[in-house]
C-alpha positions as a LaTeX table, in Angstrom:
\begin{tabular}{lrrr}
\hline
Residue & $x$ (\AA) & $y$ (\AA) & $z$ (\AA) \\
\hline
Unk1 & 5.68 & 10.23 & 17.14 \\
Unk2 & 4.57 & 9.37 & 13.64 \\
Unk3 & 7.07 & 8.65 & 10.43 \\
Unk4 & 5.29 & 8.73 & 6.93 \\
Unk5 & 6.82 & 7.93 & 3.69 \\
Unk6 & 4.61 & 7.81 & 0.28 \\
Unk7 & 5.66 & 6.18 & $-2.45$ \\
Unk8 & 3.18 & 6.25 & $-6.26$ \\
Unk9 & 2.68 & 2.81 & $-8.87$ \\
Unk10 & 0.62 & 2.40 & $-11.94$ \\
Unk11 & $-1.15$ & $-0.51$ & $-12.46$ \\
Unk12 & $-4.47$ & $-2.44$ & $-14.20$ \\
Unk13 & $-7.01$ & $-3.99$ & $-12.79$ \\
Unk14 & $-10.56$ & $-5.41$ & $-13.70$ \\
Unk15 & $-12.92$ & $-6.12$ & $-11.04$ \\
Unk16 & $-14.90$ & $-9.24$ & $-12.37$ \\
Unk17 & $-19.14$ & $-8.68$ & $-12.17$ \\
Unk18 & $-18.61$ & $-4.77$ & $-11.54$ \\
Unk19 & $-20.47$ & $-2.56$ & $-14.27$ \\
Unk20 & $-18.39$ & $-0.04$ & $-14.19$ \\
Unk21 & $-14.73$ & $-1.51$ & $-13.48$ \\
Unk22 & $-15.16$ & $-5.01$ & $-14.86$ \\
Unk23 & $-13.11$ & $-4.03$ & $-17.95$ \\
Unk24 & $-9.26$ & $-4.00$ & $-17.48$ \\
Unk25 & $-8.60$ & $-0.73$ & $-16.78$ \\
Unk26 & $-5.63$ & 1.58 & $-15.67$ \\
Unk27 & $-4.55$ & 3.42 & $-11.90$ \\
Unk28 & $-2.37$ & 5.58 & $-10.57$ \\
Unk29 & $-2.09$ & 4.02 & $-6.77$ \\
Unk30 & $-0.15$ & 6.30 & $-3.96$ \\
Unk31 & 0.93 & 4.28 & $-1.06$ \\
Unk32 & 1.60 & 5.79 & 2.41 \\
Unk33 & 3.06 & 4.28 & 5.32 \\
Unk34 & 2.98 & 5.51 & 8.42 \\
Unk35 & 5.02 & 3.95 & 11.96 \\
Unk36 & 4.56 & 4.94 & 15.21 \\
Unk37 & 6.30 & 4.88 & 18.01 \\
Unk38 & 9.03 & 6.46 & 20.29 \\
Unk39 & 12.35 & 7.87 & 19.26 \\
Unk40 & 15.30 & 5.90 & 20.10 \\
Unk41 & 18.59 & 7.93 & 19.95 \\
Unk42 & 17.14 & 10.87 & 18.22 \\
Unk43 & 15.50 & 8.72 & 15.20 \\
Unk44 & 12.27 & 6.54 & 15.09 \\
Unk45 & 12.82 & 5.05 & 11.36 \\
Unk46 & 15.05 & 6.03 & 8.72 \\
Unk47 & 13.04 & 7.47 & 5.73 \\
Unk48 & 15.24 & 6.05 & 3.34 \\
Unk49 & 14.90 & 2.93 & 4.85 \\
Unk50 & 11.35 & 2.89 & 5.07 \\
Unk51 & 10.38 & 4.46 & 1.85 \\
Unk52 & 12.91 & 1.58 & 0.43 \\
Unk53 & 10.81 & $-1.17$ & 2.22 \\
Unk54 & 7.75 & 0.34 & 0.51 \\
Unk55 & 9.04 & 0.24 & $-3.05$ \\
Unk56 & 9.94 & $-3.35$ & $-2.51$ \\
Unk57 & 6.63 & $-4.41$ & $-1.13$ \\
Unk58 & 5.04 & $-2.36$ & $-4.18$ \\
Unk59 & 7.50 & $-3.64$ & $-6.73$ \\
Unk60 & 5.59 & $-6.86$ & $-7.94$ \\
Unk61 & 2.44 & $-4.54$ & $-8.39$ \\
Unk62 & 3.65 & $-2.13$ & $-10.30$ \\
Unk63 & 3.22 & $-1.64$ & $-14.20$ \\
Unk64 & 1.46 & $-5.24$ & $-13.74$ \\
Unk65 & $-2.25$ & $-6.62$ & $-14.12$ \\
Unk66 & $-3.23$ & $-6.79$ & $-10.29$ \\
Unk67 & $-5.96$ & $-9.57$ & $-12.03$ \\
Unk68 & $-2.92$ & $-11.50$ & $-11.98$ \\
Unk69 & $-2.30$ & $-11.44$ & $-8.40$ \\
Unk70 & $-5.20$ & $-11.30$ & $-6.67$ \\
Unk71 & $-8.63$ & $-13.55$ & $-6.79$ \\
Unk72 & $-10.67$ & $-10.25$ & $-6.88$ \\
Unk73 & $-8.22$ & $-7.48$ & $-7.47$ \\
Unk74 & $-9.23$ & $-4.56$ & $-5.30$ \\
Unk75 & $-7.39$ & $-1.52$ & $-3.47$ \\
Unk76 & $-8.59$ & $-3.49$ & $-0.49$ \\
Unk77 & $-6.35$ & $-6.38$ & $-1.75$ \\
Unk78 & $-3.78$ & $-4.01$ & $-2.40$ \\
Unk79 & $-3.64$ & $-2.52$ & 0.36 \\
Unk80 & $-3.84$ & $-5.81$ & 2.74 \\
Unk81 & $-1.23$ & $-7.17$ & 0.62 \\
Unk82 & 1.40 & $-4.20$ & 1.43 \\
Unk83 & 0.46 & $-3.80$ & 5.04 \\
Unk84 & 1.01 & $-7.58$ & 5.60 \\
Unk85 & 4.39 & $-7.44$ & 3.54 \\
Unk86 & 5.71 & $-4.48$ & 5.49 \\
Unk87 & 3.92 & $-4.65$ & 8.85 \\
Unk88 & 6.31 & $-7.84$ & 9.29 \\
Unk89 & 9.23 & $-5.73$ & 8.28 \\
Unk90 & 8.21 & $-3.24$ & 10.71 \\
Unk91 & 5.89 & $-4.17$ & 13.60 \\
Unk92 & 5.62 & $-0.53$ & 14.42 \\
Unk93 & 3.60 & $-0.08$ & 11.05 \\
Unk94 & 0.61 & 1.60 & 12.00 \\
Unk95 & $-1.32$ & 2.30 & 8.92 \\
Unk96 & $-1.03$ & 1.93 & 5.25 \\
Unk97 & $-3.12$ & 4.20 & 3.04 \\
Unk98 & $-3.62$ & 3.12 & $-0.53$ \\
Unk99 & $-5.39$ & 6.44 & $-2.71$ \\
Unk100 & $-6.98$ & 5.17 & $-5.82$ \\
Unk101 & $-6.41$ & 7.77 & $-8.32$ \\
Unk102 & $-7.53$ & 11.36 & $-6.22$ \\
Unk103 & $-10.02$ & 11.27 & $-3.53$ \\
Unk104 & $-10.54$ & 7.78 & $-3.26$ \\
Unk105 & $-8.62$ & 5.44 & $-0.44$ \\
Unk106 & $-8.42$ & 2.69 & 1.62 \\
Unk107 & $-6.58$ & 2.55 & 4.48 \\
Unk108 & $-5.62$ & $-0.62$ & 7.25 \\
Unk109 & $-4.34$ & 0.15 & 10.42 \\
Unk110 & $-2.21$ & $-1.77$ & 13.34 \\
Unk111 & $-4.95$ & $-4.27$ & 15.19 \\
Unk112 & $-7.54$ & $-4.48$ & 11.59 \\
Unk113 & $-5.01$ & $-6.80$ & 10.02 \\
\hline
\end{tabular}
């Protein structure tokens, strides 16, 4: 069974040496987080709880300069950033999916980390 919860922040980046995205620059980032795993009294994860657990990890990030928190700051270092902060939360974590704006994502799942 499979629990998702999504969860949107806006924040800047500028990736230093890109052409295109080397200037700070604004996103719209939408977070999903998906466990996996077997039902244990009729409930795998409470969504409140989990969707809770995701704002937190995305708090810092959001409305803030991810140049200030990362060396090179990427979705990719997003994204690793959020699994690693909820995966220990929640073992059962399997994948986080970080969408750049629309069409564009990166995702990590359980055993890439």
């Amino acid at each position: 069974m499979r629990v998702r919860v999504e969860h949107s922040i806006d924040a800047a980046t500028a990736l230093p040496g890109h052409a295109r995205c080397g200037a700070l620059h604004g996103h719209t980032y939408r977070l999903e987080a998906e466990l996996e795993g077997r039902e244990e009294a009729g409930i795998l994860v409470d969504f409140r709880e989990l969707k809770k657990a995701l704002v937190a990890a995305a708090a810092p990030y959001d409305h803030a300069d991810l140049s200030k928190s990362f060396d090179y700051p990427s979705c990719e270092a997003l994204c690793e950033a959020l699994y690693a902060s909820l995966s220990a939360r929640y073992p059962s974590l399997e994948s986080l999916r970080v969408w750049e704006g629309e069409g564009k994502w990166v995702e990590l799942r359980r055993g890439e980390d």
